[in-house]
PDB file of N, CA, C and O in Angstrom:
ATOM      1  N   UNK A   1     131.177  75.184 -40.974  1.00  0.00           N
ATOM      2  CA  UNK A   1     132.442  75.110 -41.662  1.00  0.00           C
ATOM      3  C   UNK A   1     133.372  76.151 -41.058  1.00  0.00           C
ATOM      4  O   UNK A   1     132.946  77.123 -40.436  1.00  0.00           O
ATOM      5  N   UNK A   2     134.658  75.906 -41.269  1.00  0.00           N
ATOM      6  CA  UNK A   2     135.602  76.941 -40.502  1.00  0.00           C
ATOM      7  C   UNK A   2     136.466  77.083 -41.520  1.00  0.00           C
ATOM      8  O   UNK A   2     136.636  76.386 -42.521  1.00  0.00           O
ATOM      9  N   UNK A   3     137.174  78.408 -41.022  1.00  0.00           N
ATOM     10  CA  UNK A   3     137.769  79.179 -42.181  1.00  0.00           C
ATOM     11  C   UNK A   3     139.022  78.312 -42.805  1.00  0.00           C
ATOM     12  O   UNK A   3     139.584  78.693 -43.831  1.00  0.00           O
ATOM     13  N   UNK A   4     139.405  77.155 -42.131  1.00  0.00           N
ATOM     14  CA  UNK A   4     140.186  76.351 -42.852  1.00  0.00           C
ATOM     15  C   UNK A   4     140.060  75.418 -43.525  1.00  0.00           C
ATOM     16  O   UNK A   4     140.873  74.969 -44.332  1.00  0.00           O
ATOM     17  N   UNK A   5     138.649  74.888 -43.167  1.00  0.00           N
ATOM     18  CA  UNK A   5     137.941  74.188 -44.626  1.00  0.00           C
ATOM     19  C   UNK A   5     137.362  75.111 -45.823  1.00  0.00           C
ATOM     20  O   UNK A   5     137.423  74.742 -46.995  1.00  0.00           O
ATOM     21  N   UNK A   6     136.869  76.184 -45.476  1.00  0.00           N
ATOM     22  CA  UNK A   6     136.373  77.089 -46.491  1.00  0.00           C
ATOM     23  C   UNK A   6     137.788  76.962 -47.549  1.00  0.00           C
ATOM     24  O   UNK A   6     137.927  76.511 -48.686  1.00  0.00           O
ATOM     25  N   UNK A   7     138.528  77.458 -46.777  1.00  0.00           N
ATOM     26  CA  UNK A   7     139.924  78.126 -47.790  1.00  0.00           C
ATOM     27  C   UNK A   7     140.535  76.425 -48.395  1.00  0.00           C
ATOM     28  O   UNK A   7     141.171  76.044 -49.378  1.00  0.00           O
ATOM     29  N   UNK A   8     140.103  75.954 -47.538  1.00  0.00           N
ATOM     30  CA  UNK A   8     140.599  74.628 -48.542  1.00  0.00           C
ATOM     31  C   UNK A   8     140.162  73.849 -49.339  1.00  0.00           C
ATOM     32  O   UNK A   8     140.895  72.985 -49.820  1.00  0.00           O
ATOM     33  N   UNK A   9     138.552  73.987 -49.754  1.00  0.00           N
ATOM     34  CA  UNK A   9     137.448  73.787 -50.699  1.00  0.00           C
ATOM     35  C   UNK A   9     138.191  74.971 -51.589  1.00  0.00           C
ATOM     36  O   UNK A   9     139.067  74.621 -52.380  1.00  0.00           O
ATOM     37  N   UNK A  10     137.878  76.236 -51.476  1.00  0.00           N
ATOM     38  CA  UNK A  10     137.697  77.311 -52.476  1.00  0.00           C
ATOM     39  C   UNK A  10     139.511  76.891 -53.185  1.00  0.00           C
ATOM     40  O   UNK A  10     139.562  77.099 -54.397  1.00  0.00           O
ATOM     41  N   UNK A  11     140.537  76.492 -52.712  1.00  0.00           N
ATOM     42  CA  UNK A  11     141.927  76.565 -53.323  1.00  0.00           C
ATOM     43  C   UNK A  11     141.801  75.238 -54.075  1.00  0.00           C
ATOM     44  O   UNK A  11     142.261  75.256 -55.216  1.00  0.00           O
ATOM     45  N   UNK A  12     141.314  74.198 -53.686  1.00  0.00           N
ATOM     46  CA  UNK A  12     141.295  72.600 -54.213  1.00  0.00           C
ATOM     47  C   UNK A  12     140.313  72.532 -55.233  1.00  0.00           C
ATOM     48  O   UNK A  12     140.517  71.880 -56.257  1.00  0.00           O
ATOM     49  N   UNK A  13     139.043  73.286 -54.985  1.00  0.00           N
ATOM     50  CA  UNK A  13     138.198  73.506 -56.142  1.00  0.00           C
ATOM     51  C   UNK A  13     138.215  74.148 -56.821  1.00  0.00           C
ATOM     52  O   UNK A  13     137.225  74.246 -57.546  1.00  0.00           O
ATOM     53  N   UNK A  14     139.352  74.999 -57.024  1.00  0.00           N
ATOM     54  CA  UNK A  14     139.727  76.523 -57.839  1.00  0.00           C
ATOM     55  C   UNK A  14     140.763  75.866 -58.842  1.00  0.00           C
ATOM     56  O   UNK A  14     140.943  76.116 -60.033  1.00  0.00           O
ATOM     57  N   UNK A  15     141.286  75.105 -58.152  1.00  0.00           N
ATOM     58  CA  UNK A  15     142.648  74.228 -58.822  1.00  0.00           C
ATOM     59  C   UNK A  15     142.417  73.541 -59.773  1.00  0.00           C
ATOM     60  O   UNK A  15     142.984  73.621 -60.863  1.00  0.00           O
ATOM     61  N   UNK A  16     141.255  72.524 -59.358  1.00  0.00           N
ATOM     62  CA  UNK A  16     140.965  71.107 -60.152  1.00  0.00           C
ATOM     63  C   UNK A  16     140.463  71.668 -61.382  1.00  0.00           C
ATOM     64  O   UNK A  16     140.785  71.246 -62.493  1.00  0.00           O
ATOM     65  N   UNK A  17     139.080  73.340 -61.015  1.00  0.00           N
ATOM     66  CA  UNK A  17     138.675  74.077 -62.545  1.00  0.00           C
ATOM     67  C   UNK A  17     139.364  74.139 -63.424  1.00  0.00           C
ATOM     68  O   UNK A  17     139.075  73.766 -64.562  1.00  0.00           O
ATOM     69  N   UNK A  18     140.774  74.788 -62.951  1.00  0.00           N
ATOM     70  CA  UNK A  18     141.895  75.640 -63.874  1.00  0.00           C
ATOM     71  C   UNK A  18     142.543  73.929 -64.831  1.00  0.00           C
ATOM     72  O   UNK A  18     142.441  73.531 -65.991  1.00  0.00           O
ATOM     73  N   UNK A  19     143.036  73.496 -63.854  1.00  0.00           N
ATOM     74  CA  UNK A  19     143.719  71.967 -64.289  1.00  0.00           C
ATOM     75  C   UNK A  19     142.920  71.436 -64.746  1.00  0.00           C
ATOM     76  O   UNK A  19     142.790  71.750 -65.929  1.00  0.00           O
ATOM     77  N   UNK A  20     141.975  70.440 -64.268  1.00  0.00           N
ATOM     78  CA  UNK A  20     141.470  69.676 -65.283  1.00  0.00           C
ATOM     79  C   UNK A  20     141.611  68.965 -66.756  1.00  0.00           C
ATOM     80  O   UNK A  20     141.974  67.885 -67.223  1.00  0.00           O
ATOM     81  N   UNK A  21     141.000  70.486 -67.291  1.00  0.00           N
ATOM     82  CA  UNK A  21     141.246  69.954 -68.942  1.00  0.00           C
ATOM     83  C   UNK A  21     142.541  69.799 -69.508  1.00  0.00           C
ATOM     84  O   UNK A  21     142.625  69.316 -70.637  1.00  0.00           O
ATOM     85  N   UNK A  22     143.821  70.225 -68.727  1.00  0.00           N
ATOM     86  CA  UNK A  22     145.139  69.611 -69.232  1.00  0.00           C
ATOM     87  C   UNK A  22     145.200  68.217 -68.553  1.00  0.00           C
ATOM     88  O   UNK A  22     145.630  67.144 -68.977  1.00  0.00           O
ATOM     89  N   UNK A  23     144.731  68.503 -67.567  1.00  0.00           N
ATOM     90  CA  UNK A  23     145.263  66.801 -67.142  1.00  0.00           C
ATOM     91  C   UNK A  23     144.305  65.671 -67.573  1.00  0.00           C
ATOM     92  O   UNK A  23     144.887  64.625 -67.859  1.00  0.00           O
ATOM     93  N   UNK A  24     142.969  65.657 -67.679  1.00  0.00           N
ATOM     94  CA  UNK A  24     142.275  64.925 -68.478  1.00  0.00           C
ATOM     95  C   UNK A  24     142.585  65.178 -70.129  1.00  0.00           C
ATOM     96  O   UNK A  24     142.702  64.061 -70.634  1.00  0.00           O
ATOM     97  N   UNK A  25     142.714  65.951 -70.878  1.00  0.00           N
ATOM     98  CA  UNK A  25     143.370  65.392 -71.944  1.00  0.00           C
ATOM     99  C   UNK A  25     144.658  64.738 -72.369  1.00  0.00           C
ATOM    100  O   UNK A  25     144.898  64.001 -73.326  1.00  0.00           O
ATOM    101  N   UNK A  26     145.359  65.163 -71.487  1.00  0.00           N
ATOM    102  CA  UNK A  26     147.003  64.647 -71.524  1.00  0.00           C
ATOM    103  C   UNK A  26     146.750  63.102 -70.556  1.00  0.00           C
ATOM    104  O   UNK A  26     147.856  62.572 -70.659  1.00  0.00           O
ATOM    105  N   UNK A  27     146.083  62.382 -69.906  1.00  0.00           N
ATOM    106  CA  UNK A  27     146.220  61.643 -69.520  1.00  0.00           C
ATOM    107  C   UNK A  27     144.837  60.416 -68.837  1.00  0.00           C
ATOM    108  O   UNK A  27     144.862  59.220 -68.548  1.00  0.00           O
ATOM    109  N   UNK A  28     144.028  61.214 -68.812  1.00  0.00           N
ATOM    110  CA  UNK A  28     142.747  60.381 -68.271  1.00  0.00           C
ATOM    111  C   UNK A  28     141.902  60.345 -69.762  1.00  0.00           C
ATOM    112  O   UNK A  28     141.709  59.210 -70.200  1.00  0.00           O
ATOM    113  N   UNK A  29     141.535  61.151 -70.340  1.00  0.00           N
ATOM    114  CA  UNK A  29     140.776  61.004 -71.802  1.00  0.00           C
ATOM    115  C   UNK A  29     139.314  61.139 -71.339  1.00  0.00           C
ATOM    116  O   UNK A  29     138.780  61.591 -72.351  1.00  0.00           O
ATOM    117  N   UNK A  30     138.474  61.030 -70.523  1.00  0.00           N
ATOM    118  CA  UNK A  30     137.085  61.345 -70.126  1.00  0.00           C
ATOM    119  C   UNK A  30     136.293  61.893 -70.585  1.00  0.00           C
ATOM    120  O   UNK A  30     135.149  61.474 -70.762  1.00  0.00           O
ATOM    121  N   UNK A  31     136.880  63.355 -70.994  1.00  0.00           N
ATOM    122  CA  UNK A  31     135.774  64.208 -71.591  1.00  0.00           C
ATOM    123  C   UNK A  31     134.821  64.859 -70.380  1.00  0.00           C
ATOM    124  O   UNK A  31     133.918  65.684 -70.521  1.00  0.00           O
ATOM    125  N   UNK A  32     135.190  64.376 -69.427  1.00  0.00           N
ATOM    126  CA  UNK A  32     134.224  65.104 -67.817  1.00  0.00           C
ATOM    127  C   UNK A  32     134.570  66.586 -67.964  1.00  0.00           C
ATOM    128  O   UNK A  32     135.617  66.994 -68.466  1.00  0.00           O
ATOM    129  N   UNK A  33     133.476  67.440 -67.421  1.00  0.00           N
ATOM    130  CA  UNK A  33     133.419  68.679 -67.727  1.00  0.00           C
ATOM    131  C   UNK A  33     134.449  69.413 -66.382  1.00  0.00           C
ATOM    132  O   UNK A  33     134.460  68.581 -65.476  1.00  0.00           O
ATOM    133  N   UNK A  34     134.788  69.918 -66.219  1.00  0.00           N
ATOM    134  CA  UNK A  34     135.673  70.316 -65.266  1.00  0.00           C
ATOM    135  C   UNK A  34     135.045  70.714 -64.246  1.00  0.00           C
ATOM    136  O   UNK A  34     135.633  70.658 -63.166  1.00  0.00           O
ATOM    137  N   UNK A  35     133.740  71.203 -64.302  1.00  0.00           N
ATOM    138  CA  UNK A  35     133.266  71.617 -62.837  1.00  0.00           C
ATOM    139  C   UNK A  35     132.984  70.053 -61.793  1.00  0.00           C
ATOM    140  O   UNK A  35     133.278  70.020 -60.599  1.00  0.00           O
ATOM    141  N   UNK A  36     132.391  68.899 -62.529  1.00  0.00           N
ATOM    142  CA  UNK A  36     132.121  67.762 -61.830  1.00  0.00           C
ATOM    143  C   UNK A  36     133.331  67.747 -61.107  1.00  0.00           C
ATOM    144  O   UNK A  36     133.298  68.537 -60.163  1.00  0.00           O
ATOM    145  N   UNK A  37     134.572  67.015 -61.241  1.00  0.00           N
ATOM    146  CA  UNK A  37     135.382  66.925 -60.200  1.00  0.00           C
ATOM    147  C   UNK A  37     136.009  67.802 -59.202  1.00  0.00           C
ATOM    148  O   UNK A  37     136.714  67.403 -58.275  1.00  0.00           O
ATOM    149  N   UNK A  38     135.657  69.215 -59.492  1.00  0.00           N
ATOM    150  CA  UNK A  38     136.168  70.203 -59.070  1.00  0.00           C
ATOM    151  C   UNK A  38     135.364  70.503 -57.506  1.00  0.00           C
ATOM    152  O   UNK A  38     135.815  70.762 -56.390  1.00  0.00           O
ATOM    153  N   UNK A  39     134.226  70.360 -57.941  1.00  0.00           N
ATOM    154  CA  UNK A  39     133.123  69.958 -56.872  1.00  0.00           C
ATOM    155  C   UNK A  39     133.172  69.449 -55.939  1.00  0.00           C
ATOM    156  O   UNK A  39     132.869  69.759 -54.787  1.00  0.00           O
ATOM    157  N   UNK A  40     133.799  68.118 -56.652  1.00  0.00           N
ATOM    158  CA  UNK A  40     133.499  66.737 -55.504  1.00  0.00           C
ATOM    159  C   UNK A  40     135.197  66.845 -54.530  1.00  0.00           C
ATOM    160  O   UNK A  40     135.439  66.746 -53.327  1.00  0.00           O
ATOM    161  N   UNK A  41     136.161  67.107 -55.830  1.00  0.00           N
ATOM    162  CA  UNK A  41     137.215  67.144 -54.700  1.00  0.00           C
ATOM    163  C   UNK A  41     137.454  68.770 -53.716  1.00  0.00           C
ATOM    164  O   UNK A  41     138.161  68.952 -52.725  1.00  0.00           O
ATOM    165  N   UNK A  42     136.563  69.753 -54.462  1.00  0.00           N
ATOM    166  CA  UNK A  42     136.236  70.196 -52.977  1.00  0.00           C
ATOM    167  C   UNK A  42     135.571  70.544 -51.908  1.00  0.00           C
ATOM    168  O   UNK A  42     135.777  71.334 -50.987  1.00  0.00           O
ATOM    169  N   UNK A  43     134.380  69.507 -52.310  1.00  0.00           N
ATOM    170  CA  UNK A  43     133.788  69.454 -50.928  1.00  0.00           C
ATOM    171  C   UNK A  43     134.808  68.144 -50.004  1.00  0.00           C
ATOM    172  O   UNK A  43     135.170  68.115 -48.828  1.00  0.00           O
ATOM    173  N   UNK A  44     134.966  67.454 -50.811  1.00  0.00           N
ATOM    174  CA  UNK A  44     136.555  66.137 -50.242  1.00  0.00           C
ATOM    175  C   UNK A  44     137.325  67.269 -48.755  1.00  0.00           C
ATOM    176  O   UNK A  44     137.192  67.158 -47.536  1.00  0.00           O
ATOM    177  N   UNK A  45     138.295  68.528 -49.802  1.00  0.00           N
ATOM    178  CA  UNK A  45     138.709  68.951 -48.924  1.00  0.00           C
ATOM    179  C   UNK A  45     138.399  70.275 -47.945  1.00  0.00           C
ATOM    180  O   UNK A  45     139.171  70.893 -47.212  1.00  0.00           O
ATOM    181  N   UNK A  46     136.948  70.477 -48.219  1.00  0.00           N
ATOM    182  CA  UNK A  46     136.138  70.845 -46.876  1.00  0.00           C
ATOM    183  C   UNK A  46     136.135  69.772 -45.638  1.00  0.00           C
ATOM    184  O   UNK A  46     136.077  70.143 -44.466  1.00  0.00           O
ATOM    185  N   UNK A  47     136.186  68.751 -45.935  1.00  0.00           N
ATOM    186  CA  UNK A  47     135.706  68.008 -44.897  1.00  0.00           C
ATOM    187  C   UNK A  47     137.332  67.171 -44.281  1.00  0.00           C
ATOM    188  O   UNK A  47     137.208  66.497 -43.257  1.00  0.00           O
ATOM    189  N   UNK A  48     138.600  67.246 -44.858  1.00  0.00           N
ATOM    190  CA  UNK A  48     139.902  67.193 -44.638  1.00  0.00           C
ATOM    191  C   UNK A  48     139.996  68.552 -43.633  1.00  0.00           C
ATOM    192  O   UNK A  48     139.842  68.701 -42.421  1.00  0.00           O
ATOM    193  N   UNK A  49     140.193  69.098 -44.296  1.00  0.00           N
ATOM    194  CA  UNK A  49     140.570  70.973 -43.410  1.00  0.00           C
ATOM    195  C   UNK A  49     139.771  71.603 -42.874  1.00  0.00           C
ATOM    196  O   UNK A  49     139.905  72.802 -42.630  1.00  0.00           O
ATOM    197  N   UNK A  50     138.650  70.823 -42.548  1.00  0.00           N
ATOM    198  CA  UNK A  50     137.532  71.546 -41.297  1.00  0.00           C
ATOM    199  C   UNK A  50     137.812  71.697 -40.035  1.00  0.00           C
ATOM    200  O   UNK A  50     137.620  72.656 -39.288  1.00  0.00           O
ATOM    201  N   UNK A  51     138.538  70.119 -39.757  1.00  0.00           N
ATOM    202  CA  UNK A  51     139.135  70.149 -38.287  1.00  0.00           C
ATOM    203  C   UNK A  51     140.364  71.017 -38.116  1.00  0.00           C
ATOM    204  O   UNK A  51     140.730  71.138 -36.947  1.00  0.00           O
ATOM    205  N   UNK A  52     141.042  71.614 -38.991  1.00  0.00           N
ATOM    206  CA  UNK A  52     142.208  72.336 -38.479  1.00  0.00           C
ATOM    207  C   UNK A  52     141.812  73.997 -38.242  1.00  0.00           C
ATOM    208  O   UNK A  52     142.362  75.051 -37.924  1.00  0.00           O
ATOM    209  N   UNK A  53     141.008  73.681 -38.471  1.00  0.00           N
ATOM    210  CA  UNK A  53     140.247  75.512 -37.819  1.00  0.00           C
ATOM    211  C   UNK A  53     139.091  75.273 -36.853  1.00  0.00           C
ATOM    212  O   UNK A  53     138.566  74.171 -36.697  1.00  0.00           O
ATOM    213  N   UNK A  54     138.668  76.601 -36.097  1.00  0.00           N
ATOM    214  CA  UNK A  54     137.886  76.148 -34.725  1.00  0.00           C
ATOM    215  C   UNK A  54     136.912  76.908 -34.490  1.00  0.00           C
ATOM    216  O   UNK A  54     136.691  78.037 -34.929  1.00  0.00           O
ATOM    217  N   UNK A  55     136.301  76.253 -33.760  1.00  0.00           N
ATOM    218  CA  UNK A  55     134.430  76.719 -34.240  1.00  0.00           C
ATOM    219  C   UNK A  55     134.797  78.029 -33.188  1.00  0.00           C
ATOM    220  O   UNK A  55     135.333  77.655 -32.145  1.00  0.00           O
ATOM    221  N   UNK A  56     134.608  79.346 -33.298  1.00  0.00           N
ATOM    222  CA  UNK A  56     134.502  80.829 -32.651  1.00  0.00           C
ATOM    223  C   UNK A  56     132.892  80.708 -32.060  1.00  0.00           C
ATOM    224  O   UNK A  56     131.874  80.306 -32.623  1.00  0.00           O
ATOM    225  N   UNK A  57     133.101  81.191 -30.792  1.00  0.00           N
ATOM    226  CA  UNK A  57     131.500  81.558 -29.878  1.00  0.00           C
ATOM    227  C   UNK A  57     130.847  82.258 -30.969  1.00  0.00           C
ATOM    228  O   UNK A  57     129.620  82.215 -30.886  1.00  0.00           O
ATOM    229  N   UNK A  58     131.426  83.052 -32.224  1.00  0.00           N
ATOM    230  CA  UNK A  58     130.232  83.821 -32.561  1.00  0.00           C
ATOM    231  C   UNK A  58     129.608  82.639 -33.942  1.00  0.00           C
ATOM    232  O   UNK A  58     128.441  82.418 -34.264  1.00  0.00           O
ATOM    233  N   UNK A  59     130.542  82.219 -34.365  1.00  0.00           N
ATOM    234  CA  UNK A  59     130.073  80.987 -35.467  1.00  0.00           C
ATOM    235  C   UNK A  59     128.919  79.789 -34.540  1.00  0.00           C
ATOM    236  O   UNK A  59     127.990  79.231 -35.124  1.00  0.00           O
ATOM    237  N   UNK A  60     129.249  79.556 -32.918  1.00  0.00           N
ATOM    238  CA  UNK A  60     128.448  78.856 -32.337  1.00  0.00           C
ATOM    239  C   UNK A  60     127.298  79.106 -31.749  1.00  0.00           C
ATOM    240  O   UNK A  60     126.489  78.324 -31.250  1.00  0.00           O
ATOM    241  N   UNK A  61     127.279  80.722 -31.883  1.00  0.00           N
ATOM    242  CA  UNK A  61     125.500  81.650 -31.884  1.00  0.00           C
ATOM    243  C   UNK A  61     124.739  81.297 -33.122  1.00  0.00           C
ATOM    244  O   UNK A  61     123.596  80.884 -33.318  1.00  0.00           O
ATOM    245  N   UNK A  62     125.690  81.578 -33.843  1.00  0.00           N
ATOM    246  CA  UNK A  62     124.651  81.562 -35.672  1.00  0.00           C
ATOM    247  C   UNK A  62     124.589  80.553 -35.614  1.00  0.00           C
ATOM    248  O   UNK A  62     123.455  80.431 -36.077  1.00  0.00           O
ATOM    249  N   UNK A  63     125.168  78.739 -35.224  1.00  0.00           N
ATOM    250  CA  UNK A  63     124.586  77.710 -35.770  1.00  0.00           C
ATOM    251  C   UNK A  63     123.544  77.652 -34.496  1.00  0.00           C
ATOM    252  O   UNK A  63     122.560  77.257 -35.122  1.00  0.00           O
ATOM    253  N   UNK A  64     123.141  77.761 -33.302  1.00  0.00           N
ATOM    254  CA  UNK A  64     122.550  77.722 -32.762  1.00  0.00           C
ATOM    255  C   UNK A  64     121.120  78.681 -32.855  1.00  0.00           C
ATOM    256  O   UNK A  64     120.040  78.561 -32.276  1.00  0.00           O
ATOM    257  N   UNK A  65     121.563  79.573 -33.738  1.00  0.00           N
ATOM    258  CA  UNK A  65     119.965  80.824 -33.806  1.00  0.00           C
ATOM    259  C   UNK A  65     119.126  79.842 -34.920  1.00  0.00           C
ATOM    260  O   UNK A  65     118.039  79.281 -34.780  1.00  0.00           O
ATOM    261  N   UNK A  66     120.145  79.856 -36.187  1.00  0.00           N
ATOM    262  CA  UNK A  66     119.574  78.776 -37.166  1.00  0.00           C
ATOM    263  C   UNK A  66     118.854  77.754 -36.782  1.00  0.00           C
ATOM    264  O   UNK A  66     117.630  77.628 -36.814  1.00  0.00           O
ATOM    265  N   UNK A  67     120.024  76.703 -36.251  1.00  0.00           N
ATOM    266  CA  UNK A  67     118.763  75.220 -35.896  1.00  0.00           C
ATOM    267  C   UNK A  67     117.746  75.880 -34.778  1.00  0.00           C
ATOM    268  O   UNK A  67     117.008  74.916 -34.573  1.00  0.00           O
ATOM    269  N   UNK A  68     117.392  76.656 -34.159  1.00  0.00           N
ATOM    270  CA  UNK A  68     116.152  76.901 -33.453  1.00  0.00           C
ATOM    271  C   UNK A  68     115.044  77.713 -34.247  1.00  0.00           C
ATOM    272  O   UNK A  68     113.846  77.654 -33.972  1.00  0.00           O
ATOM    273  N   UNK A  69     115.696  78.622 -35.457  1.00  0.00           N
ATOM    274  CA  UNK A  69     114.534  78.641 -36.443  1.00  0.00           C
ATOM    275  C   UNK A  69     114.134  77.739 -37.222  1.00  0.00           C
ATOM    276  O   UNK A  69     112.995  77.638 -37.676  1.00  0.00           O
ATOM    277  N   UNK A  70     115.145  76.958 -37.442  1.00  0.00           N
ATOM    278  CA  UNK A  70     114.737  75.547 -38.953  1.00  0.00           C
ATOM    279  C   UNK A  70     113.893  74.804 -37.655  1.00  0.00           C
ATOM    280  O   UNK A  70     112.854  74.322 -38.105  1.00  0.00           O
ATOM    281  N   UNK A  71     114.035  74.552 -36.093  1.00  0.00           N
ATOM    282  CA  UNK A  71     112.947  74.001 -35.861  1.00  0.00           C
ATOM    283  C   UNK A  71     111.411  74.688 -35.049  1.00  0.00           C
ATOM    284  O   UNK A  71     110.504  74.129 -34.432  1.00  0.00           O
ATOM    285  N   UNK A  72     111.639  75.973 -35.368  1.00  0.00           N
ATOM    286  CA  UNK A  72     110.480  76.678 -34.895  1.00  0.00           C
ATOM    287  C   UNK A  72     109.482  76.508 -36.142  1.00  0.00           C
ATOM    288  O   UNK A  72     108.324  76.237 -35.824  1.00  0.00           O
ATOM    289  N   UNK A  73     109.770  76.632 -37.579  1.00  0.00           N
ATOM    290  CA  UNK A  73     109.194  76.559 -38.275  1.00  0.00           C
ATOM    291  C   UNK A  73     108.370  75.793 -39.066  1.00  0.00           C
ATOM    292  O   UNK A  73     107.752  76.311 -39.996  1.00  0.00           O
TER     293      UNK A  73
END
């Protein structure tokens, strides 16, 4: 993940927490707990705002040390 999907999960899923319960009572009626959608729309926009940030040589050591321990083990 790159720091522009991070920041755009943590702001979209920070949002939907806070909102939610006004906007599902004022208009959807559900009763869904606020973390469920908060979740889903931000892992949504992890995967929107991933590509606008860029993988750094040192982010491409750590995914590379990782997958050679997940398959040493």
């Amino acid at each position: 993940m790159t720091w522009a999907g991070a920041l755009g999960g943590m702001v979209v899923g920070g949002a939907t927490a806070i909102v939610w319960d006004v906007v599902d009572s004022a208009y959807l009626n559900t009763g869904l707990y606020a973390m469920v959608p908060a979740v889903a729309l931000g892992f949504g926009a992890i995967f929107l705002f991933n590509g606008l940030g860029r993988v750094t040589g040192a982010m491409a050591r750590d995914f590379e040390r990782m997958e050679a321990e997940v398959k040493g083990a």
